[in-house]
C-alpha positions in Angstrom: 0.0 0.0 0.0 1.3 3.3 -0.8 2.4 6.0 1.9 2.2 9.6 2.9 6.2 9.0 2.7 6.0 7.5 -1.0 4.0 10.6 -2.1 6.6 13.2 -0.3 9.4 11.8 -1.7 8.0 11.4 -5.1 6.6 15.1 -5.0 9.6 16.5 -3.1 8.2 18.0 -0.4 7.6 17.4 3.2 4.8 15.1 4.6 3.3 17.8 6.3 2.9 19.6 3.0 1.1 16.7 1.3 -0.9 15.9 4.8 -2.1 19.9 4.2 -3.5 18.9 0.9 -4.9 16.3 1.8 -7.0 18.0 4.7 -7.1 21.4 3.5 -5.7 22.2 6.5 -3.5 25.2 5.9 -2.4 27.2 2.5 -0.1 25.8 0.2 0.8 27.3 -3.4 -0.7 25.7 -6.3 2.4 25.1 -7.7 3.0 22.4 -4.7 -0.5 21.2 -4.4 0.2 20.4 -8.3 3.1 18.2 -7.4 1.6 16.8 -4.8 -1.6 15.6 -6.3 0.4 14.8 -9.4 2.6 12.6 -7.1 -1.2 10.9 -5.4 -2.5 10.5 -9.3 0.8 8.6 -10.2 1.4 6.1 -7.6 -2.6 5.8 -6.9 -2.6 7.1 -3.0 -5.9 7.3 -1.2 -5.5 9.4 1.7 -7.0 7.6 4.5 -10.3 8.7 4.7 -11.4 7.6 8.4 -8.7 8.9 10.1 -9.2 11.9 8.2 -13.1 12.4 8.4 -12.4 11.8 12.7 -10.4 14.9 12.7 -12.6 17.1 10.2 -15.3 15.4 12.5 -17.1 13.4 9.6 -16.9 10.5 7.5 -19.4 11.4 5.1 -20.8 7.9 5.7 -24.7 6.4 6.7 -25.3 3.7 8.2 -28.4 1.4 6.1 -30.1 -1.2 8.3 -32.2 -3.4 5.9 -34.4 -6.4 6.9 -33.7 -8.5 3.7 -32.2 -7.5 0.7 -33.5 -10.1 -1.0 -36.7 -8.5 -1.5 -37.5 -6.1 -4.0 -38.5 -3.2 -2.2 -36.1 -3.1 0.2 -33.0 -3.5 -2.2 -35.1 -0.7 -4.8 -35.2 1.2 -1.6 -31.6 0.5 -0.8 -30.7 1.8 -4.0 -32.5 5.0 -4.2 -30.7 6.0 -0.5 -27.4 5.3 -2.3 -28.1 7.3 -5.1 -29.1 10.1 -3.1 -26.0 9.6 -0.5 -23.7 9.9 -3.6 -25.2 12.8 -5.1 -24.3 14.3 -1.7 -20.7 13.1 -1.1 -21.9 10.6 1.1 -21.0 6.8 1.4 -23.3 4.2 2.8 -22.8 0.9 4.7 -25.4 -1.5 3.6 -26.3 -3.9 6.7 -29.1 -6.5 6.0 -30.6 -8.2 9.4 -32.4 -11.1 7.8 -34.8 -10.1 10.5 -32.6 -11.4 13.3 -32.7 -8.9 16.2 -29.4 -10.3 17.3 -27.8 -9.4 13.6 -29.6 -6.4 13.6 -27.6 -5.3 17.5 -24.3 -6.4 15.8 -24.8 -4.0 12.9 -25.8 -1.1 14.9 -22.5 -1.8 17.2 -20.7 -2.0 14.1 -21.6 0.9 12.6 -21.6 3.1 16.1 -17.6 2.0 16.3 -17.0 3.2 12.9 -18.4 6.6 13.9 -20.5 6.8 10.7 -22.2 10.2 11.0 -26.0 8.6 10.9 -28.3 5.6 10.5 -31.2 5.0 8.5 -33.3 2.0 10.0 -35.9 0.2 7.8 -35.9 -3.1 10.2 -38.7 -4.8 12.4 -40.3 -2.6 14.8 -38.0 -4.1 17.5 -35.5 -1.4 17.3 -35.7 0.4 20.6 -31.9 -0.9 22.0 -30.1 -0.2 18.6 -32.2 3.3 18.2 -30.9 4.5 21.9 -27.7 3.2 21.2 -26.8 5.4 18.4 -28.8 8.3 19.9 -26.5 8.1 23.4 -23.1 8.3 21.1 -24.8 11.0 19.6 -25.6 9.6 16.0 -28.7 11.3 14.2 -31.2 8.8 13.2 -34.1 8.5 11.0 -36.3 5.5 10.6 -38.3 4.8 7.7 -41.1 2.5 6.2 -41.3 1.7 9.7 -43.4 3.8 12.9 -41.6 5.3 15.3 -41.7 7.7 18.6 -38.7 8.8 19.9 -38.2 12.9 20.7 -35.0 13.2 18.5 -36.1 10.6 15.7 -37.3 11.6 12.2 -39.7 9.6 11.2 -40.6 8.7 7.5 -43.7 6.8 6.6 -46.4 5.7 4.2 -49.7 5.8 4.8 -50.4 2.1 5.1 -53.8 1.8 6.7 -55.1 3.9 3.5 -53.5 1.8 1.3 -54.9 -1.3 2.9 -58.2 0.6 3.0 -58.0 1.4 -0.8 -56.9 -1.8 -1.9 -60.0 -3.5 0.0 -62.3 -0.7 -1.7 -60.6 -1.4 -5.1 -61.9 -5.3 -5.1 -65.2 -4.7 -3.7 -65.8 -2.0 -6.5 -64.9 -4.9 -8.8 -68.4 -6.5 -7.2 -65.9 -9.0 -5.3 -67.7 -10.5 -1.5 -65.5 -13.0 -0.5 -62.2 -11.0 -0.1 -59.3 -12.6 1.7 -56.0 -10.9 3.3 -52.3 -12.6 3.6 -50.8 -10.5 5.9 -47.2 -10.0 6.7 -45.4 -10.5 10.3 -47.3 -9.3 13.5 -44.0 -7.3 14.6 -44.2 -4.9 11.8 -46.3 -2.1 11.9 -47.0 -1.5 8.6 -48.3 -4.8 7.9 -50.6 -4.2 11.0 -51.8 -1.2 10.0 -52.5 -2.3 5.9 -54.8 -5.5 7.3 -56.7 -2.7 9.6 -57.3 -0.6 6.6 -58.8 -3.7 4.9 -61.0 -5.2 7.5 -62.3 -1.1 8.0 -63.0 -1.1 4.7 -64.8 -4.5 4.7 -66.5 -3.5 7.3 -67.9 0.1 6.1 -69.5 -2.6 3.5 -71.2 -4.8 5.6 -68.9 -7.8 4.4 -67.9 -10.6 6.4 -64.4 -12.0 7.2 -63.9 -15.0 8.0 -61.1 -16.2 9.9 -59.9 -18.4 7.6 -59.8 -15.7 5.1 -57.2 -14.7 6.9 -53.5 -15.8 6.0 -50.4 -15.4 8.2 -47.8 -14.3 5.9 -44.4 -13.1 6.1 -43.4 -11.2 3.3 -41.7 -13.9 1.7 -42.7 -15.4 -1.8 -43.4 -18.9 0.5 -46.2 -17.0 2.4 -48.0 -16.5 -1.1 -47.9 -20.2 -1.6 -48.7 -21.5 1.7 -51.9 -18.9 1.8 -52.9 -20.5 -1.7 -53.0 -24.4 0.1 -54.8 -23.0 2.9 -57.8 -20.9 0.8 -58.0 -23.6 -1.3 -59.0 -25.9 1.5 -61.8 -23.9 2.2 -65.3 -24.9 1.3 -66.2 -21.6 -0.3 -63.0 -20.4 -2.5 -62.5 -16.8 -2.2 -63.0 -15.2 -5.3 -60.0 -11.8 -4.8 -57.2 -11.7 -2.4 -55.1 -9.1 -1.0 -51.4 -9.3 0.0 -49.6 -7.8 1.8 -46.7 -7.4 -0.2 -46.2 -7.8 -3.8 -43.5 -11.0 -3.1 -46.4 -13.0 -1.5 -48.6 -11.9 -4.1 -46.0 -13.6 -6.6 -46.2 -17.1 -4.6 -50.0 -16.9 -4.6 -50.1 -16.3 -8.4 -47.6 -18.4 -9.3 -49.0 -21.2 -7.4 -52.5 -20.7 -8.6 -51.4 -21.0 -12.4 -49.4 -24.1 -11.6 -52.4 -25.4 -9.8 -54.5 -24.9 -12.9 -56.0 -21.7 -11.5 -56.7 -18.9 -14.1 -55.7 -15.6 -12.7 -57.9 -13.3 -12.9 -60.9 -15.3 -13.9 -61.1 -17.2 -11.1 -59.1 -15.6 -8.2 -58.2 -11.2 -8.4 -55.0 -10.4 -6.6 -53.6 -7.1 -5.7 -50.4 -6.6 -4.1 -48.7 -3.9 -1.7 -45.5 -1.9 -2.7 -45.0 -1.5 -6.8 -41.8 -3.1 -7.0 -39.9 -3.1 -10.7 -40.8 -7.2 -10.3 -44.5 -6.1 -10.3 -44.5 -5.0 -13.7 -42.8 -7.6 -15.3 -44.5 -10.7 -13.9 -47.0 -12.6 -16.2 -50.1 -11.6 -15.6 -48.9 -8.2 -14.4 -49.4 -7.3 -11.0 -52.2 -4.9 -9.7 -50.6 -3.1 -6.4 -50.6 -0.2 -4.5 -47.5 1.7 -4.8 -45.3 2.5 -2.5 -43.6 5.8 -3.3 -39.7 4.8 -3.2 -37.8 7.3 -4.8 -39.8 9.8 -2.3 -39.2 7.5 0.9 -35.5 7.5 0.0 -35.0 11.3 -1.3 -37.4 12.4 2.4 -35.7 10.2 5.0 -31.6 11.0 3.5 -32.6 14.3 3.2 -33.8 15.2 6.5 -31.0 12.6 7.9 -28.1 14.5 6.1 -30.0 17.8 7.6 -29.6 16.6 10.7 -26.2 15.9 10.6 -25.4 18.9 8.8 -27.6 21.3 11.2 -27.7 20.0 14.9 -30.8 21.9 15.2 -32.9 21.0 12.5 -36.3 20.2 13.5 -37.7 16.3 14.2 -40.5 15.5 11.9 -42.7 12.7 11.3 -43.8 12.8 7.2 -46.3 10.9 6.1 -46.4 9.9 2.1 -49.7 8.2 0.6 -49.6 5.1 -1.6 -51.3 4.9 -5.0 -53.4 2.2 -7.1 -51.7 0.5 -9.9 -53.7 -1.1 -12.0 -52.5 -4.0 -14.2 -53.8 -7.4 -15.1 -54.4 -9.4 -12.0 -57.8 -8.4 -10.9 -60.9 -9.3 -13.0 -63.2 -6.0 -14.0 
């Protein structure tokens, strides 16, 4: 690896000089600073940037705590943060949790010894330790997709129970009665809140909801397939299902077709999030949206505020979800 000493020598000046232009620490001409970085550009020296963000008293570097980057949303998501982090001269560490609140504590430790100078959380609701963590060594945070209610803690959200709400409304406009819900895991708020805005919406039209009609899902293209075997046990088939997500929506299609099922004609599905996968599928998925490229431009925004300006103000912004309609739901 090369040295501070390499690039002196090379330049011919002292190490303090090429440690100045590194840091922009004091003047040097621009005759020198030429050598210098002419001297970096040759034998390809990268100053080391964490001892030097420590001193200036930033990395330039956010934390991303992910529950699963294998699905879509969450690596579209992913994405979008980075492209806004770059845009801004920041870097980001990428940490996916699998959903393991262990993995999730090791991350957050990890990324509070590497001083990065904020986190972005999109996890399980289970977040409380990891949240204070950062907060007591003084690292801004922001948590997104996800509710939250901490004093100090910006708080970027969709408005889930209205999507759930118009999805429900969607397939009972259709003429649709026997509706049935997989829903994603209990410990994630917006999963709780998108079944609520179903059954209210069920409700307000005096339809009934068997329990059965009810799936446990867990965002996972398996809980699509397992909620297909158990509807189809049922002695009344329901004729339109909501999930959760659009990756369980996926597992209940695809194993519909395989099983001989016609989708739309005989079953109408409409997913929850509008990943790229939703409009490339066969049929193509009906959804709500989930506006990602706003999620990710809000919640880095008002993180990199944050960091920027102590005193900027904690806000919790709620965005609304929108219908996409495709091919998966019967009219």
């Amino acid at each position: 690896m090369v040295t501070i000493y390499e690039v002196a020598r090379l330049a011919g000046v002292s190490t303090a000089t090429v440690s100045h232009v590194c840091n922009n620490t004091r003047y040097v001409s621009d005759e020198l600073k030429k050598k210098v970085c002419d001297a970096m550009e040759t034998l390809h020296y990268e100053p080391n940037i964490i001892a030097r963000g420590l001193r200036n008293g930033s990395l330039k570097s956010v934390g991303l705590i992910v529950p699963d980057c294998t699905n879509p949303f969450f690596a579209e998501i992913a994405r979008a943060i980075d492209r806004v982090c770059f845009s801004r001269g920041y870097n980001i560490i990428l940490c996916n949790t699998d959903n393991n609140s262990r993995q999730q504590s090791y991350y957050t430790d990890m990324l509070v010894s590497k001083h990065v100078d904020g986190v972005i959380f999109i996890s399980s609701d289970e977040t409380d330790r990891d949240v204070r963590k950062c907060l007591d060594f003084s690292i801004p945070v922001v948590i997104a997709d996800r509710e939250a209610d901490y004093e100090s803690v910006d708080n970027i959200i969709v408005d889930n129970e209205c999507g759930g709400y118009e999805a429900a409304s969607y397939l009972i406009s259709l003429g649709f009665r026997r509706i049935a819900c997989i829903t994603g895991p209990e410990n994630i708020s917006s999963s709780v809140q998108r079944v609520e805005g179903f059954r209210r919406a069920l409700r307000e039209a005096g339809i009934d909801l068997p329990d059965s009609y009810i799936c446990s899902g867990n965002f996972h293209y398996s809980g699509g397939r397992d909620a297909y075997s158990q509807f189809c046990l049922q002695s009344v088939v329901p004729e339109a299902v909501f999930a959760c997500n659009d990756m369980m929506a996926l597992g209940f299609i695809h194993t519909a077709i395989f099983s001989g099922v016609r989708i739309p004609d005989d079953i109408s599905v409409i997913g929850f999030d509008n990943t790229e996968l939703a409009g490339l599928m066969s049929p193509r998925l009906t959804t709500m949206a989930q506006p990602i490229e706003d999620i990710a431009e809000v919640a880095t925004g008002q993180l990199l505020l944050r960091i920027e300006k102590d005193t900027a103000a904690v806000r919790r912004i709620v965005l609304n979800p929108r219908m996409i309609i495709r091919d998966t739901c019967r009219k």
